[in-house]
C-alpha angles and dihedrals in degrees: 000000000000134000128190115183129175105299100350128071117207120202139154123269126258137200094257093057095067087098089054092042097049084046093054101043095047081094095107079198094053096033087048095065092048110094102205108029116101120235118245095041115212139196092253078055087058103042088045096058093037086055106041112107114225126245126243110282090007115092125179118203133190105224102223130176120223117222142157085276092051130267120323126212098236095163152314143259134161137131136276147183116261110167108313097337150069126265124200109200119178126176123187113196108250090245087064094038121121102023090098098264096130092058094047090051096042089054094043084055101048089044088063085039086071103042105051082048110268115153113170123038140183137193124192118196127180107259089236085059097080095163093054091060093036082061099039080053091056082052096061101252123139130217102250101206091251117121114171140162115268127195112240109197086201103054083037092229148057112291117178111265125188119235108227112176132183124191099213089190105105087358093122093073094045128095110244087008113111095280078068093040086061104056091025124119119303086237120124148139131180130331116183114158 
């Protein structure tokens, strides 16, 4: 499954982007608000998830950025199962963080969100992660009350996360729902959950 948005390309990862993806998570700020992303984080880490195969309904995608020198991995994002539901993350490297790139990925997910039949989301961010939930608000998504303890395997303990969730059913038509990500301000920073 590929995206292409306005400036970014999403596409899955393969096996020959583990050296790019070790080089871009090698950020402790950007690897520490990731729940499920070791620290440090080492080249068997890469080739693992380059070479991971994604499961039905659940794509991951590598967030790159084309340019004259080629496309450059500039993030991830993609869905997984928590419990009975669905979770979006997004991470954007530091370096990338605060052009608005968080927020174009985030609306080209959801997008496919929608078509391949997702209707609840949720995101969890860690509470020290304030631009994560800033851009997770531009998608649309509500804080839902709910703040819990999360593991983070990088900071090697739980850390409180805040629970931020979107229904993308009948969203369209409301405002603030995705009909109004879609359209909304270019602005953006970065989103790892």
């Amino acid at each position: 499954m590929f995206i292409r948005s306005e400036r970014l390309f999403l596409r899955p990862a393969w096996p020959e982007d583990a050296e790019d993806l070790h080089a871009a998570l090698q950020d402790r700020q950007v690897v520490r608000n990731l729940a499920r992303v070791p620290w440090p984080f080492e080249m068997e880490h890469a080739r693992a998830c380059a070479g991971r195969p994604a499961e039905r309904g659940l794509p991951q995608f590598l967030i790159t950025l084309p340019g004259a020198g080629g496309a450059r991995l500039i993030g991830g994002a993609g869905f997984t199962h928590e419990g009975a539901g669905v979770e979006v993350g997004l991470w954007i490297a530091r370096g990338h963080a605060g052009q608005g790139f968080g927020t174009e990925a985030g609306r080209a997910i959801l997008r496919i969100a929608a078509a391949i039949g997702h209707r609840d989301l949720r995101a969890v961010p860690f509470i020290d992660s304030p631009a994560s939930g800033r851009v997770l608000e531009k998608l649309g998504f509500r804080r839902t009350g709910r703040i819990f303890e999360r593991y983070s395997q990088s900071r090697k303990m739980a850390f409180p996360a805040r629970e931020y969730a979107i229904e993308l059913a009948g969203a369209a038509q409301g405002p603030g729902g995705l009909g109004a990500a879609l359209t909304a301000d270019r602005d953006g920073g970065l989103c790892a959950a």
